[in-house]
ChimeraX commands (.cxc) that place a marker at each C-alpha (Angstrom):
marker #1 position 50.86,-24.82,25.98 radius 0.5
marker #1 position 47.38,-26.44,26.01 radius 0.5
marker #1 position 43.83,-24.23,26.33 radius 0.5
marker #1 position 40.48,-25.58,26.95 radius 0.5
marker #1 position 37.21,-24.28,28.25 radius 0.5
marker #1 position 35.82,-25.28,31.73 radius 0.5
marker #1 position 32.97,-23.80,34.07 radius 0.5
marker #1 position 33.71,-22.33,37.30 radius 0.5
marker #1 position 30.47,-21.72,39.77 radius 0.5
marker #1 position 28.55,-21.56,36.32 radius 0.5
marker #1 position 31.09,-19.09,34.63 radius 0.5
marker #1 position 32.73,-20.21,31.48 radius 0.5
marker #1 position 36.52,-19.74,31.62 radius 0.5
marker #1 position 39.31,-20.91,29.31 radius 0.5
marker #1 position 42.28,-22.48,31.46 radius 0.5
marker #1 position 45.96,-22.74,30.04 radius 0.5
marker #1 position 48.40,-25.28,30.92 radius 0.5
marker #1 position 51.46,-23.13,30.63 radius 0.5
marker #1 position 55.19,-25.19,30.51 radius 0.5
marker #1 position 57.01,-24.05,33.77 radius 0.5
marker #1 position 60.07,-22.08,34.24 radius 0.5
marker #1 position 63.78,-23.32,35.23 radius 0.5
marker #1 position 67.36,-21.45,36.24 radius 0.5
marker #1 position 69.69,-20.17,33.19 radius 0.5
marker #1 position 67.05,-20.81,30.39 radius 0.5
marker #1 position 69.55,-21.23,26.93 radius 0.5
marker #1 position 69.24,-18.23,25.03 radius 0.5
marker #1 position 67.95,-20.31,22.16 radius 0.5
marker #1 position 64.94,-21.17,24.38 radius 0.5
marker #1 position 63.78,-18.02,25.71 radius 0.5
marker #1 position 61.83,-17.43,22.31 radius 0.5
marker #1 position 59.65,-20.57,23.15 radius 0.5
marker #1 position 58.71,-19.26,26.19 radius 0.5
marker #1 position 57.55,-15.44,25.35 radius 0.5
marker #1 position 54.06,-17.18,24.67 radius 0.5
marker #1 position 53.87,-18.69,28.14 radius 0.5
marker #1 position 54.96,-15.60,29.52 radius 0.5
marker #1 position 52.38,-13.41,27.36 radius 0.5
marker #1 position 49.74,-15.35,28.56 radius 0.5
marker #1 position 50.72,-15.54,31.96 radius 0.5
marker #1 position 50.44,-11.71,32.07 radius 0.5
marker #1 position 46.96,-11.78,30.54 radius 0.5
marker #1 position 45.53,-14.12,32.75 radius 0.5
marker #1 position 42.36,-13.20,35.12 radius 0.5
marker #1 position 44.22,-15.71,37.63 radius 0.5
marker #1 position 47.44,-17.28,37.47 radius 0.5
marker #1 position 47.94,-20.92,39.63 radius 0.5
marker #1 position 51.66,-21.61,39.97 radius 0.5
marker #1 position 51.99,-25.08,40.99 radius 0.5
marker #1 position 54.47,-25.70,43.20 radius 0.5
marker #1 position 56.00,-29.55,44.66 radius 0.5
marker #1 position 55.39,-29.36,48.51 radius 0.5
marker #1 position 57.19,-31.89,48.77 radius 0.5
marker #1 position 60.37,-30.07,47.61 radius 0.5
marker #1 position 62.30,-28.19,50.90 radius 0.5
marker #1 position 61.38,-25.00,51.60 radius 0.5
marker #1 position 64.37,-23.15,50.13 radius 0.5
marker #1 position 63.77,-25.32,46.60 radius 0.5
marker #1 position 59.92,-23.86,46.74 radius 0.5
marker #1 position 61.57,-20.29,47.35 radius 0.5
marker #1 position 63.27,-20.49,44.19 radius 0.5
marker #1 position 61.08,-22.10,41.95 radius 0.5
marker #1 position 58.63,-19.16,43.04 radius 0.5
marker #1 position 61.20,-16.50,42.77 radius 0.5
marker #1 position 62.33,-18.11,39.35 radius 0.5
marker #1 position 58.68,-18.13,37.67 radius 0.5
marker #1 position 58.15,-14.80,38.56 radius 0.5
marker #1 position 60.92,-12.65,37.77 radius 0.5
marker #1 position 60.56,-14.53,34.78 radius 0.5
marker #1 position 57.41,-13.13,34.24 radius 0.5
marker #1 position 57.83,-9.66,35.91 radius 0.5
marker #1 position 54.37,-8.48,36.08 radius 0.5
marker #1 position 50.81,-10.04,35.90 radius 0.5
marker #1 position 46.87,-8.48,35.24 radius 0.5
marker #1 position 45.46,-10.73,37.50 radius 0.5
marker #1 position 46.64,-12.60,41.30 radius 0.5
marker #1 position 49.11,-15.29,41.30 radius 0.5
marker #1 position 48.01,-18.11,43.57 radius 0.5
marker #1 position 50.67,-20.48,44.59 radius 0.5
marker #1 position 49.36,-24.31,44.73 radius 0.5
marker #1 position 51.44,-25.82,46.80 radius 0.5
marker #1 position 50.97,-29.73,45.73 radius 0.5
marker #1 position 51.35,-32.86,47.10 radius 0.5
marker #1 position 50.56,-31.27,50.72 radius 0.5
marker #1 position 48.86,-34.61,51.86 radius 0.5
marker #1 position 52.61,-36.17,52.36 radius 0.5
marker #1 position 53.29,-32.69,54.80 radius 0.5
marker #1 position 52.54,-32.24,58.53 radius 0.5
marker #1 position 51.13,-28.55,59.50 radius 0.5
marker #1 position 55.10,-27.48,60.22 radius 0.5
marker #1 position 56.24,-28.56,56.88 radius 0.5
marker #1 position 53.16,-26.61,55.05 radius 0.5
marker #1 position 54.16,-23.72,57.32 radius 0.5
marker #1 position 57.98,-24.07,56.58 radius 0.5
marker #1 position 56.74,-23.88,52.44 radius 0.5
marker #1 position 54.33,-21.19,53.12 radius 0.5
marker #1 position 57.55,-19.32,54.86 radius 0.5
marker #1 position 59.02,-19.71,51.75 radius 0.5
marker #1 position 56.48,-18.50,49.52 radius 0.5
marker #1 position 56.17,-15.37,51.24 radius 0.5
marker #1 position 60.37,-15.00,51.65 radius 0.5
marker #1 position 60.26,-15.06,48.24 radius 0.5
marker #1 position 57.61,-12.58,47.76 radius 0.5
marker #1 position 60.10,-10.03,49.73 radius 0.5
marker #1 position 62.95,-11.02,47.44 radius 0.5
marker #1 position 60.88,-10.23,44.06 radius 0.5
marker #1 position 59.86,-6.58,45.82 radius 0.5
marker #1 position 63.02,-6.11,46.81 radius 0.5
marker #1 position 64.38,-6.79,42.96 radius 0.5
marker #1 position 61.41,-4.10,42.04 radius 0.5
marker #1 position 59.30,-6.95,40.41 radius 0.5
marker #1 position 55.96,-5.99,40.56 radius 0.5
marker #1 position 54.40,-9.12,40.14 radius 0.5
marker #1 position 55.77,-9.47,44.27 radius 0.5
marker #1 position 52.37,-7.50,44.74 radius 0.5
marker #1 position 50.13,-9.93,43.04 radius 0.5
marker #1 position 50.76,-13.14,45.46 radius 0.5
marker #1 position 48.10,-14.36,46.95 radius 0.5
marker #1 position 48.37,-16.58,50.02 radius 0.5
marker #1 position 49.06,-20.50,48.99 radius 0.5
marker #1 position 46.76,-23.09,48.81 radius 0.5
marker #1 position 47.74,-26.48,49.96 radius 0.5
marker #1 position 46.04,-29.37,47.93 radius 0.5
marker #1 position 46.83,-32.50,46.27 radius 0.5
marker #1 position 46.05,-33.80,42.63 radius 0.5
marker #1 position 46.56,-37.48,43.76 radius 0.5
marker #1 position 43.69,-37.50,46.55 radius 0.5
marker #1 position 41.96,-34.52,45.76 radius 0.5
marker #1 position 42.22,-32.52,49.08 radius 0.5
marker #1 position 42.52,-28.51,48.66 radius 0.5
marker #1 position 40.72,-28.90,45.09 radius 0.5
marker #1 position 37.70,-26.97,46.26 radius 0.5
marker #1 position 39.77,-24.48,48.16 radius 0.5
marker #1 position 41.74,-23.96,44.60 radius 0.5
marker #1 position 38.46,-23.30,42.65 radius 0.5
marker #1 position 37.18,-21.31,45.01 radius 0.5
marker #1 position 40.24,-19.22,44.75 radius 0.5
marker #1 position 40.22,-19.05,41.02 radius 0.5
marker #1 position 36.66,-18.00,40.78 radius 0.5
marker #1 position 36.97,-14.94,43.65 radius 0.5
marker #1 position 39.40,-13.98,40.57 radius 0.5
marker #1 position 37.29,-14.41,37.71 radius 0.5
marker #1 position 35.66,-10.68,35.83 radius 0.5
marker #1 position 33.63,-8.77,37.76 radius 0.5
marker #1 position 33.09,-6.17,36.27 radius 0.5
marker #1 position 30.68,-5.84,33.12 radius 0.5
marker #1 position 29.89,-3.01,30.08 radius 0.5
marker #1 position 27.67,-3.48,26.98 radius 0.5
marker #1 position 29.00,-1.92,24.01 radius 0.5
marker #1 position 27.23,-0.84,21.24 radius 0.5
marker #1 position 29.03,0.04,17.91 radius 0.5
marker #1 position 28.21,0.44,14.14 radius 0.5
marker #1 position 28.70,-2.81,12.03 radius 0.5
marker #1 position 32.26,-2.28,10.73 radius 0.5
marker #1 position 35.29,-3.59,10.79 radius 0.5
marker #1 position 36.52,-2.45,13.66 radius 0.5
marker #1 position 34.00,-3.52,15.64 radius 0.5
marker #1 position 34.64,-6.91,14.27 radius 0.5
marker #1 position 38.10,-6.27,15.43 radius 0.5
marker #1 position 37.38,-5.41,18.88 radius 0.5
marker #1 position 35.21,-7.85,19.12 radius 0.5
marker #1 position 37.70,-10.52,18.71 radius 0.5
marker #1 position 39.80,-8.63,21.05 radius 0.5
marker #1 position 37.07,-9.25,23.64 radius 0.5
marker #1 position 36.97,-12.82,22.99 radius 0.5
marker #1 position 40.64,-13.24,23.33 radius 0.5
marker #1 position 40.94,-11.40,26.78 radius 0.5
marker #1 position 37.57,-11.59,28.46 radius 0.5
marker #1 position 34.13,-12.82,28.36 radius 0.5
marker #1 position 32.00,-11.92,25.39 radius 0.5
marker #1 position 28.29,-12.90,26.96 radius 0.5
marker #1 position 26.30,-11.98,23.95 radius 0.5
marker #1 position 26.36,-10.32,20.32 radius 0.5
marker #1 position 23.13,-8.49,19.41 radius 0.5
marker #1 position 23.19,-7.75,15.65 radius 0.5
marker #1 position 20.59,-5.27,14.86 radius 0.5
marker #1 position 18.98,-2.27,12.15 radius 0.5
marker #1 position 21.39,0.32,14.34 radius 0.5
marker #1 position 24.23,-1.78,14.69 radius 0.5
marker #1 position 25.97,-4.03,17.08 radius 0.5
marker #1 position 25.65,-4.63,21.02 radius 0.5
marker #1 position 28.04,-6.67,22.94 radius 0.5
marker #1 position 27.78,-7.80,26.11 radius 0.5
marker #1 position 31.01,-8.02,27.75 radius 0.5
marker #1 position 32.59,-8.80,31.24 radius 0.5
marker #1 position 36.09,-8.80,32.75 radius 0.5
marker #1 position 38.37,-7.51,35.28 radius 0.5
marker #1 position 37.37,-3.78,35.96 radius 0.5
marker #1 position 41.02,-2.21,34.15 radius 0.5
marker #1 position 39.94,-4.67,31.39 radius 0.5
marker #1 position 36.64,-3.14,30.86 radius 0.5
marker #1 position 37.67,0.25,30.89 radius 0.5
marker #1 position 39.87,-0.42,28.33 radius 0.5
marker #1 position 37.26,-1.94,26.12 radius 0.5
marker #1 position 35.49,1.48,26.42 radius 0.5
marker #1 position 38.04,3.55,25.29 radius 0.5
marker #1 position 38.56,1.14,22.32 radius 0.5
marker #1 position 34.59,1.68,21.78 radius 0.5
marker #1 position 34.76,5.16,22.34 radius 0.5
marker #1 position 37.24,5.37,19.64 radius 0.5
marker #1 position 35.02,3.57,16.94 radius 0.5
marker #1 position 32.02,5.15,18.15 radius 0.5
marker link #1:1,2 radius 0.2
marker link #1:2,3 radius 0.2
marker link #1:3,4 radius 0.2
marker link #1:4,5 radius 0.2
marker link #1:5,6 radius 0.2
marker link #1:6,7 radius 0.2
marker link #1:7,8 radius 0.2
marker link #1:8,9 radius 0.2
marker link #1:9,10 radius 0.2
marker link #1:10,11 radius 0.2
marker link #1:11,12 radius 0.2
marker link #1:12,13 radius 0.2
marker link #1:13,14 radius 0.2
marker link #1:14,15 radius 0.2
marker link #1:15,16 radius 0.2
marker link #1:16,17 radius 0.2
marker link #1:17,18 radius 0.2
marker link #1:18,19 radius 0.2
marker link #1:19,20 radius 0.2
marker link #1:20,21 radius 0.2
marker link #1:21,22 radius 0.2
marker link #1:22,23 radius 0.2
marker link #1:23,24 radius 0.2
marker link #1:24,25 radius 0.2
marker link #1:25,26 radius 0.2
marker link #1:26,27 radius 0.2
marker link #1:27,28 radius 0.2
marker link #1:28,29 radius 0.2
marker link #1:29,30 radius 0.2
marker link #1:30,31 radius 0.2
marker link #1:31,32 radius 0.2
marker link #1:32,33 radius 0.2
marker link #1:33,34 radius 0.2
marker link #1:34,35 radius 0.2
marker link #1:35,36 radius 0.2
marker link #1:36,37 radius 0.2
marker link #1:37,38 radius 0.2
marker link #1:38,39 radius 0.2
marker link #1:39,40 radius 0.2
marker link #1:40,41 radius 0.2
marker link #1:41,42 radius 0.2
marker link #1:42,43 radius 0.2
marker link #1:43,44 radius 0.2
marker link #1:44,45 radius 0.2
marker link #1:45,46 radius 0.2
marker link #1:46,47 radius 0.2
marker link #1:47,48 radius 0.2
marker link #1:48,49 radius 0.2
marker link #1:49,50 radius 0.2
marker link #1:50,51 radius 0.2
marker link #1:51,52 radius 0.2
marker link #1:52,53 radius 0.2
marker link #1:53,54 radius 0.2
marker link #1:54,55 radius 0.2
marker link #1:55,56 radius 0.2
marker link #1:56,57 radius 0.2
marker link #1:57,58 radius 0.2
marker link #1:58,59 radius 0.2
marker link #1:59,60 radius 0.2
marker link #1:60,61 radius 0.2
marker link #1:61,62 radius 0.2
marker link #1:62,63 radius 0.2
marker link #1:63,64 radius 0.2
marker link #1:64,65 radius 0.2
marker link #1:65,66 radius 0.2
marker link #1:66,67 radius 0.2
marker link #1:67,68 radius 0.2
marker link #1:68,69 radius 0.2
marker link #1:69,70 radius 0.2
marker link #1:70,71 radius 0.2
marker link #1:71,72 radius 0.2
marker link #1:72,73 radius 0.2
marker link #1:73,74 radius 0.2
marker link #1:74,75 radius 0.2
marker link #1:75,76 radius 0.2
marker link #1:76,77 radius 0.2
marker link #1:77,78 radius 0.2
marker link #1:78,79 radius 0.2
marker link #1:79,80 radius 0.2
marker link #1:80,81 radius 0.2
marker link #1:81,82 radius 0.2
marker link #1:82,83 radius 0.2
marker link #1:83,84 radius 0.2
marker link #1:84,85 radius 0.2
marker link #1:85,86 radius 0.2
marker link #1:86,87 radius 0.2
marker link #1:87,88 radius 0.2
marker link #1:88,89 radius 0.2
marker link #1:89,90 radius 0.2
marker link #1:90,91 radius 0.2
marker link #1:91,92 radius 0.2
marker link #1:92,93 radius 0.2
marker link #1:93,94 radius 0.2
marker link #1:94,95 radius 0.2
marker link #1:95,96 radius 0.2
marker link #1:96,97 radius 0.2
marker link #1:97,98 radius 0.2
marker link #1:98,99 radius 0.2
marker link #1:99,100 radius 0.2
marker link #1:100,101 radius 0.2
marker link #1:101,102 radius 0.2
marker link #1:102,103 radius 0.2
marker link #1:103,104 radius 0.2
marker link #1:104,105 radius 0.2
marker link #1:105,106 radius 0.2
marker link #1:106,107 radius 0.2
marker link #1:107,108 radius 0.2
marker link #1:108,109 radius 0.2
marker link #1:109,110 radius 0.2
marker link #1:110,111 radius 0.2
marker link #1:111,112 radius 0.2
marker link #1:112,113 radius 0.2
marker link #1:113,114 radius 0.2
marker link #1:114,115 radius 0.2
marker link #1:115,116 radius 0.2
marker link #1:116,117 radius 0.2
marker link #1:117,118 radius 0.2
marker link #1:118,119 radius 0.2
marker link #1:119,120 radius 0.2
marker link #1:120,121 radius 0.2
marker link #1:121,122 radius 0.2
marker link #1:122,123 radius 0.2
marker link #1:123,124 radius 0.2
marker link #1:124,125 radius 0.2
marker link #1:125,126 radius 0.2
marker link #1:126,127 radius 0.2
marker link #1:127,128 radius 0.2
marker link #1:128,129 radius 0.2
marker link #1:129,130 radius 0.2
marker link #1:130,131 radius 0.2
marker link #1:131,132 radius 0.2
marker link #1:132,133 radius 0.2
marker link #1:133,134 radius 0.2
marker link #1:134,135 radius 0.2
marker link #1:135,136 radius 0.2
marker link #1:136,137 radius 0.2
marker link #1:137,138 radius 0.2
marker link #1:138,139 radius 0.2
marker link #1:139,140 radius 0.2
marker link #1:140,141 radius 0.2
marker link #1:141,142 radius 0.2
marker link #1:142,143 radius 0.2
marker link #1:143,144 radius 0.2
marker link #1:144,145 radius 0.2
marker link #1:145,146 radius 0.2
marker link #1:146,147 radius 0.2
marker link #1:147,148 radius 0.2
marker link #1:148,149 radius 0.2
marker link #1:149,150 radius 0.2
marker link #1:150,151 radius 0.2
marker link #1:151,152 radius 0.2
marker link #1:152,153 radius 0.2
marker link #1:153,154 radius 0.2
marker link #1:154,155 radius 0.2
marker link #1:155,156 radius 0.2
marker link #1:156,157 radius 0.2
marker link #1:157,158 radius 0.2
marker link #1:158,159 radius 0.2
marker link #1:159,160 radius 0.2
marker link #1:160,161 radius 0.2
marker link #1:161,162 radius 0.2
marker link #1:162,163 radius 0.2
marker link #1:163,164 radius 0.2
marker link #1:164,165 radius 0.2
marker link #1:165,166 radius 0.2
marker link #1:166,167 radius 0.2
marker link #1:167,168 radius 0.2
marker link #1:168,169 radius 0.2
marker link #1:169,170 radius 0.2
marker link #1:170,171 radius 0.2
marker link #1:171,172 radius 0.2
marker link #1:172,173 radius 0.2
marker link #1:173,174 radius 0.2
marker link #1:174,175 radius 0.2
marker link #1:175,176 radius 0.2
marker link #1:176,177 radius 0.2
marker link #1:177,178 radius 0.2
marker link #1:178,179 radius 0.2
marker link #1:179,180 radius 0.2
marker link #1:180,181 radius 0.2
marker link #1:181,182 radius 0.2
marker link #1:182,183 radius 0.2
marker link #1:183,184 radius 0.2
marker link #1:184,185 radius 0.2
marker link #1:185,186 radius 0.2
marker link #1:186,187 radius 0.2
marker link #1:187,188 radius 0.2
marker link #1:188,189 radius 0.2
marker link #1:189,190 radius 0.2
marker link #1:190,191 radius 0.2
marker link #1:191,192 radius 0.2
marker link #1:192,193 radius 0.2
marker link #1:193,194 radius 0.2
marker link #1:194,195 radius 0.2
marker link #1:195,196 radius 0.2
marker link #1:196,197 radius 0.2
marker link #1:197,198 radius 0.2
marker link #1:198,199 radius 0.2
marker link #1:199,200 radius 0.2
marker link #1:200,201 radius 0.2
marker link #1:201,202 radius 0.2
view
């Protein structure tokens, strides 16, 4: 699992390559993969990249297998389907078919993560077609909502401070005489949960 930072429409973001799920994971395995999964759930937006060029009931159960797998999610799940430049509108609408088919199978499991698929966005890493469409998809799912905090200078506010930095967007630290301010964005349930943490040191 690989993290790095990137800008989206001028918002920093950090963006993790994530190993990808497969049928009757050994039990020996399954430990490996409770990171993946962790951060999968914590994730503003999650892109599940998906081989178009795979028939439509293979893409219904790679999508069905990633996300039972994962059960639940904070933010959308947008299904890339890649490789679309080798598909004719039918095909893309046979693996869009799919996608949602196996939307309905996850509900009808009681997976909530069924309610968190977005519509799929065809594209293709070799000639770059879709790319825009896929940015543009993760940034209408970047934080939009945004608090400032302000706290003593203790130790728990160093602690929720690197909370903030591990699961949001931490735009400034203001140390001053009274204390500490932090600026701090992120998806509206996020930020209300960074409140109550303040209100508790406060």
């Amino acid at each position: 699992m690989t993290t790095r930072r990137a800008t989206l429409g001028g918002r920093r973001a950090l963006v993790t390559d994530t190993v990808g799920f497969v049928d009757a994971l050994p039990h020996r395995s399954v430990r490996s993969f409770r990171a993946t999964t962790d951060a999968i759930r914590r994730a503003d937006a999650v892109l599940l990249v998906v081989d178009a060029a795979d028939d439509p009931e293979a893409v219904r159960d790679r999508i069905r297998t990633s996300l039972s797998a994962v059960e639940e999610t904070d933010g959308p799940v947008i299904p890339v389907l890649n490789k679309a430049d080798l598909l004719d509108d039918s095909e893309l609408r046979a693996r869009r078919e799919a996608i949602a088919a196996a939307a309905d199978d996850l509900a009808a499991d009681g997976h909530a993560v069924a309610d968190a698929l977005e519509a799929p966005v065809p594209a293709s890493a070799r000639s770059g077609e879709g790319v825009d469409a896929v940015r543009n998809a993760v940034r209408a799912a970047l934080p939009t909502a945004e608090t400032t905090l302000r706290l003593p200078n203790t130790g728990e506010t160093q602690s929720l401070l690197s909370w903030a930095y591990d699961r949001g967007e931490v735009r400034a630290v203001d140390y001053g005489p009274d204390g500490v301010a932090i600026d701090f964005a992120g998806r509206p349930s996020l930020v209300a949960e960074a409140e109550r943490r303040a209100s508790d040191i406060a």
